[in-house]
DRENNUZA-270648 format. One record per residue (C-alpha): x, z, y; residue number from 0. Coordinates in steps of 0.5 Angstrom, whole numbers, plus 500, padded with zeros to 3 digits. Layout:
N
REC   east    up   north     k
REC      X     Z       Y   NUM
...
REM end
This chain:
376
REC   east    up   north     k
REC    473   526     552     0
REC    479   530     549     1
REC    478   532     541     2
REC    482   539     538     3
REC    484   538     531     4
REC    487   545     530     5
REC    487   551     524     6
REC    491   546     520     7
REC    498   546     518     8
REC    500   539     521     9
REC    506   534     518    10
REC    510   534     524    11
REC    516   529     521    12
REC    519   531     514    13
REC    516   540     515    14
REC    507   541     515    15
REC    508   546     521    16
REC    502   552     522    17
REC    499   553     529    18
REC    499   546     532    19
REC    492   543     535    20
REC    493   535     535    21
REC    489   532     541    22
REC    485   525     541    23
REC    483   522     547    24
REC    480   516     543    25
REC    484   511     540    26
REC    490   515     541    27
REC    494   521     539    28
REC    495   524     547    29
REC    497   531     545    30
REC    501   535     540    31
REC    501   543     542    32
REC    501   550     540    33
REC    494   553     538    34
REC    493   557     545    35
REC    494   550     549    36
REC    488   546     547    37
REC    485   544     553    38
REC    479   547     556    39
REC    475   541     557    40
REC    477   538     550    41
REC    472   538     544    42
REC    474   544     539    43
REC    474   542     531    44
REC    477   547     527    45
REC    479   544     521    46
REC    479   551     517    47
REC    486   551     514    48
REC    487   544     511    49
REC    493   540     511    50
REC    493   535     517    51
REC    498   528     515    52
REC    498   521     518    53
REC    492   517     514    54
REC    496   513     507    55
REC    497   506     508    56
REC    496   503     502    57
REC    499   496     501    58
REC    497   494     495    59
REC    490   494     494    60
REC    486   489     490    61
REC    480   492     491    62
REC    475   498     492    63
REC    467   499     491    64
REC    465   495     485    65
REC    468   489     489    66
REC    475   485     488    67
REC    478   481     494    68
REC    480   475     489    69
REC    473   474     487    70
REC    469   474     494    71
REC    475   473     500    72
REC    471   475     506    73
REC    470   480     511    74
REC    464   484     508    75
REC    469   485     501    76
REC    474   488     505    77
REC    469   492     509    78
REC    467   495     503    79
REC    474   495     499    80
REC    477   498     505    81
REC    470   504     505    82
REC    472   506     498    83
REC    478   507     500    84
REC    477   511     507    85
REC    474   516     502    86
REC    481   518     498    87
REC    485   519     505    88
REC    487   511     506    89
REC    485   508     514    90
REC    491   503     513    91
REC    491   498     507    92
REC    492   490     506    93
REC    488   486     501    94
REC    491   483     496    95
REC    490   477     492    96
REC    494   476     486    97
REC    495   469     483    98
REC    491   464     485    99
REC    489   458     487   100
REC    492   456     495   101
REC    485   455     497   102
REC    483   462     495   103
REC    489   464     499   104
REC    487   460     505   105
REC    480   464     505   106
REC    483   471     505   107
REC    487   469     511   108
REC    481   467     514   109
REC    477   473     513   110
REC    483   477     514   111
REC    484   475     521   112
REC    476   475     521   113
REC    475   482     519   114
REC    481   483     524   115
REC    478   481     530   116
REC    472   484     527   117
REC    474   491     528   118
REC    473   492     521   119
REC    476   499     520   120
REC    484   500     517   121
REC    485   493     516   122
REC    492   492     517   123
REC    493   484     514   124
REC    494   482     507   125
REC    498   482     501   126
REC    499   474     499   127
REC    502   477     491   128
REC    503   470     488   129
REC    501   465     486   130
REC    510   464     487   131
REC    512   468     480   132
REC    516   468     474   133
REC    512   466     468   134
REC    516   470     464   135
REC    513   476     468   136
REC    507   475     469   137
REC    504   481     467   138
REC    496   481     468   139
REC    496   475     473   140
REC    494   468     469   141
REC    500   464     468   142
REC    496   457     469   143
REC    495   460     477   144
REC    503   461     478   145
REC    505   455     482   146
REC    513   453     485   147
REC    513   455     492   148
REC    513   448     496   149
REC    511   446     504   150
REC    504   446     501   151
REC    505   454     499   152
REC    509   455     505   153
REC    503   452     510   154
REC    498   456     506   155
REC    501   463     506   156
REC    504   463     514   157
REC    497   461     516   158
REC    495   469     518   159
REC    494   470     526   160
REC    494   478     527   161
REC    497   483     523   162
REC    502   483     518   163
REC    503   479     511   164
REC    506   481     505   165
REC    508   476     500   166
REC    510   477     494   167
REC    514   472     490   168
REC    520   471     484   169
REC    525   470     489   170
REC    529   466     482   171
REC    523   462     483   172
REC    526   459     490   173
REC    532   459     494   174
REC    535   464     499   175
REC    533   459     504   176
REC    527   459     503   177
REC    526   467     504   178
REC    530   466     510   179
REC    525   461     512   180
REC    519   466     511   181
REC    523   471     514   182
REC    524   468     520   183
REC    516   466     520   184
REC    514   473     520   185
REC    513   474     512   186
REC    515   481     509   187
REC    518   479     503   188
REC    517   483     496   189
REC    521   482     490   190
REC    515   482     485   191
REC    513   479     477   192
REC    520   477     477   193
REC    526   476     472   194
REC    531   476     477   195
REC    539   478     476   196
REC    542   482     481   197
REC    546   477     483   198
REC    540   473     486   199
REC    536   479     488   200
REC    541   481     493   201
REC    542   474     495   202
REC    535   475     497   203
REC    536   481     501   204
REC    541   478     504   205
REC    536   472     507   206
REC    531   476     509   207
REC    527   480     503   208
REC    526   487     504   209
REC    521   490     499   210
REC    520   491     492   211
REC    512   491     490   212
REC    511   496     483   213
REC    517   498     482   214
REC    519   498     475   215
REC    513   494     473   216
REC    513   487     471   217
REC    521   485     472   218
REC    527   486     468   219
REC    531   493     468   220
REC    537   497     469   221
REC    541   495     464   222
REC    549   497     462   223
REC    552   490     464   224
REC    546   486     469   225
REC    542   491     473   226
REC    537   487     474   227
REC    532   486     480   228
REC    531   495     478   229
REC    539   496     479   230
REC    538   491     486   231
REC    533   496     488   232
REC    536   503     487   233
REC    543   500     489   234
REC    540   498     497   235
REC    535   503     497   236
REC    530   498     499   237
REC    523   499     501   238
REC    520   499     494   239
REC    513   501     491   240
REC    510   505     487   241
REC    505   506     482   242
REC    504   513     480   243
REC    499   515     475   244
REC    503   517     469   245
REC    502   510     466   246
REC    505   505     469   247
REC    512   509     471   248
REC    514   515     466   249
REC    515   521     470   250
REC    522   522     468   251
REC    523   514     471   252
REC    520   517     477   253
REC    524   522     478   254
REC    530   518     478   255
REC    528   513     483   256
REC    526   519     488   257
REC    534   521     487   258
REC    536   514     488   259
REC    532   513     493   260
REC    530   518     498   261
REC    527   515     503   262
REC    525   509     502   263
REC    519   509     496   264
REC    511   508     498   265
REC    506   510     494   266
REC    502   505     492   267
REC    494   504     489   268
REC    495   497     486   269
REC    488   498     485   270
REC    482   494     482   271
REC    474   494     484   272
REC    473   500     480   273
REC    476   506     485   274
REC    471   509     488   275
REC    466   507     483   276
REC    461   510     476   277
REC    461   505     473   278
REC    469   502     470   279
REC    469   496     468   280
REC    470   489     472   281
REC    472   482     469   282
REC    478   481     472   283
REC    479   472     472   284
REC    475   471     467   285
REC    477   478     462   286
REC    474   484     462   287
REC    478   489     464   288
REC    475   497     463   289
REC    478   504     465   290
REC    480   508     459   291
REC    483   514     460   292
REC    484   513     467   293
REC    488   506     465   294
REC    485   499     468   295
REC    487   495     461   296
REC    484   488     458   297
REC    482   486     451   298
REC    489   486     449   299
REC    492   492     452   300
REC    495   489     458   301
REC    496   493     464   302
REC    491   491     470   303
REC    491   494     476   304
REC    489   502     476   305
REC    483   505     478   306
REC    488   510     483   307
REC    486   512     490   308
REC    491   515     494   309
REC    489   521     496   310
REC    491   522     488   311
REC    498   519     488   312
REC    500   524     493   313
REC    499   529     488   314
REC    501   526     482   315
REC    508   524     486   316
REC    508   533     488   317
REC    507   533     480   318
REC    510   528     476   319
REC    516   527     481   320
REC    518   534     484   321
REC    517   532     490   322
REC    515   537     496   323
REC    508   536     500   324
REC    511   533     506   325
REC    515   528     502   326
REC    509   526     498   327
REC    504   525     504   328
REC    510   521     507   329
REC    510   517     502   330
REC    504   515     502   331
REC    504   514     511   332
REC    511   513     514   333
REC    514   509     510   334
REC    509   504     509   335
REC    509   504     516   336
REC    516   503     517   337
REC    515   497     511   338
REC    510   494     514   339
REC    514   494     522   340
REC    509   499     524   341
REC    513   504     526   342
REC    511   505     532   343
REC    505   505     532   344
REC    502   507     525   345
REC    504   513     520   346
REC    507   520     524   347
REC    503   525     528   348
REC    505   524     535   349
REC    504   522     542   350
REC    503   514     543   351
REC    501   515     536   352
REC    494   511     533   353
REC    489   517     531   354
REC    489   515     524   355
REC    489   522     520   356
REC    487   525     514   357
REC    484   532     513   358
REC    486   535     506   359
REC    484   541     501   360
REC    488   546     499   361
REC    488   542     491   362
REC    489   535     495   363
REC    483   533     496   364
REC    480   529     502   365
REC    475   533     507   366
REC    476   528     512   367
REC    478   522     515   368
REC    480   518     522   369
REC    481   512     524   370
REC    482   510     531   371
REC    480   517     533   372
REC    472   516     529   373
REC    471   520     523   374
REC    469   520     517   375
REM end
């Protein structure tokens, strides 16, 4: 049976249009029209008024729900992480494993691909970030579990079957060679936890890299005479993630980066077990981790995650960045999408379009979700 979203303002590319009614049947968008030609047949759900976006795919997501991927790599975690998500407008999301040992790498390809032919709701692959980083920008990731990348890792992180994998790794840590190899494999590649020149940053675009994993965090800056793997970034308008809280990322950077780069930015949650939960504390590889102030920092003040959901950092990105709705909402939609080499399918309102969509508030909170064209 068909089913009419109306009463809403609809993000149609970069505008939210009023008067449109999105027709479902099943999985798929079939249908965009004016309010007056709903079908008859179709089921009716009035939406009372509330903004209607392409679901956030969020891909960089460590955990949700009390629960962290690294801890227990299996299809029942990425069905609870993926649930807590859902509930803040996220229907697309990799499970990310930070720096750890291969063998915890090789078991979250296997539940990735497990909870994919599983139907788990809104899986879309997994983020493999590390173990292949720079010491020097380590950040939260133990330094004990950073390894070289060999043709051990590369058997280890090439293994996934369905969906897309996103790797994240110091590409001064290897070679151009080696990223065009991954490359050439199907790997998404992200520049992350690195100390990279400009030099070798751009080298590594030129062999295949196309993402940067938290911008600005945990990698060397922009300065004067070395742009750094920042300076890399901006200048290419490369596909580059965002944590925006306040905390990782100064609104003021924020707001350069969104004039640098216009069109290519993500939004992303860089979250740990404590979204979608009371109680904000976690132990994070052995380290206790707590939430203080909205901030997910260890015993020694090191930043560790957040506990940002991303029905929040679109409106942080309307508040701290300055941006307009539409843009804020595609930051956290087509953009990933189009990243993640789903842009045929995933992050626009359109016919052909999978029926993954969130309903919004006017103050920017969920009402509800779909995926696959079941509500939530």
């Amino acid at each position: 049976m068909f089913i009419a979203l109306f009463n809403c303002s609809t993000l149609i590319d970069d505008a939210l249009v009023d008067d449109l009614a999105v027709i479902l049947d099943g999985e798929r968008i079939v249908a965009v029209v004016g309010e007056q030609d709903i079908p008859v047949a179709a089921d009716r759900c009035d939406l009372d008024g509330a903004v209607l976006a392409p679901g956030f795919i969020d891909t960089q997501v460590n955990g949700g729900g009390g629960v962290l991927f690294n801890d227990a790599p299996s299809v029942e975690t990425i069905a609870t992480i993926g649930a807590a998500h859902r509930r803040f407008g996220t229907t697309g999301f990799l499970p990310t494993l930070i720096s750890d040992d291969l063998a915890v790498v090789r078991a979250g390809i296997a539940a990735v691909d497990a909870a994919i032919l599983a139907g788990v709701p809104g899986v879309l692959g997994i983020h493999i970030e590390g173990p292949f980083l720079n010491r020097d920008r380590k950040g939260i990731h133990d330094p004990n579990k950073i390894i070289a990348l060999d043709e051990t890792g590369v058997a280890a992180i090439t293994g996934l079957k369905h969906g897309r994998t996103l790797v994240t790794l110091a590409p001064e840590q290897t070679n151009p060679a080696m990223i065009a190899r991954l490359a050439a494999a199907g790997i998404i590649i992200a520049a992350g936890h690195t100390n990279g020149s400009y030099d070798e940053i751009t080298a590594a675009m030129t062999a295949g890299m196309t993402g940067f994993t938290h911008l600005f965090n945990a990698m060397s800056q922009l300065t004067s005479r070395e742009p750094g793997v920042v300076g890399a970034a901006l200048d290419a308008k490369a596909w580059s993630g965002l944590i925006v809280d306040g905390r990782h990322v100064h609104p003021a950077t924020l707001r350069i980066a969104a004039m640098a780069n216009p069109d290519r930015l993500m939004l992303v949650t860089d979250a740990m077990p404590s979204v979608g939960q009371v109680d904000k504390s976690f132990v994070l590889q052995g380290h206790k981790v707590q939430v203080i102030d909205g901030v997910c920092i260890n015993d020694d003040g090191t930043l560790a995650g957040s506990d940002l959901d991303m029905a929040g950092a679109v409106r942080n990105a309307q508040a701290m960045m300055g941006v307009t709705q539409a843009r804020a909402l595609n930051m956290a939609s087509r953009n990933p999408a189009s990243f993640l080499r789903l842009e045929h399918r995933l992050g626009k309102i359109a016919v052909g379009y999978a029926a993954d969509l969130v309903a919004l508030a006017d103050n920017g909170e969920v009402r509800s979700t779909w995926i696959g064209g079941r509500a939530s």
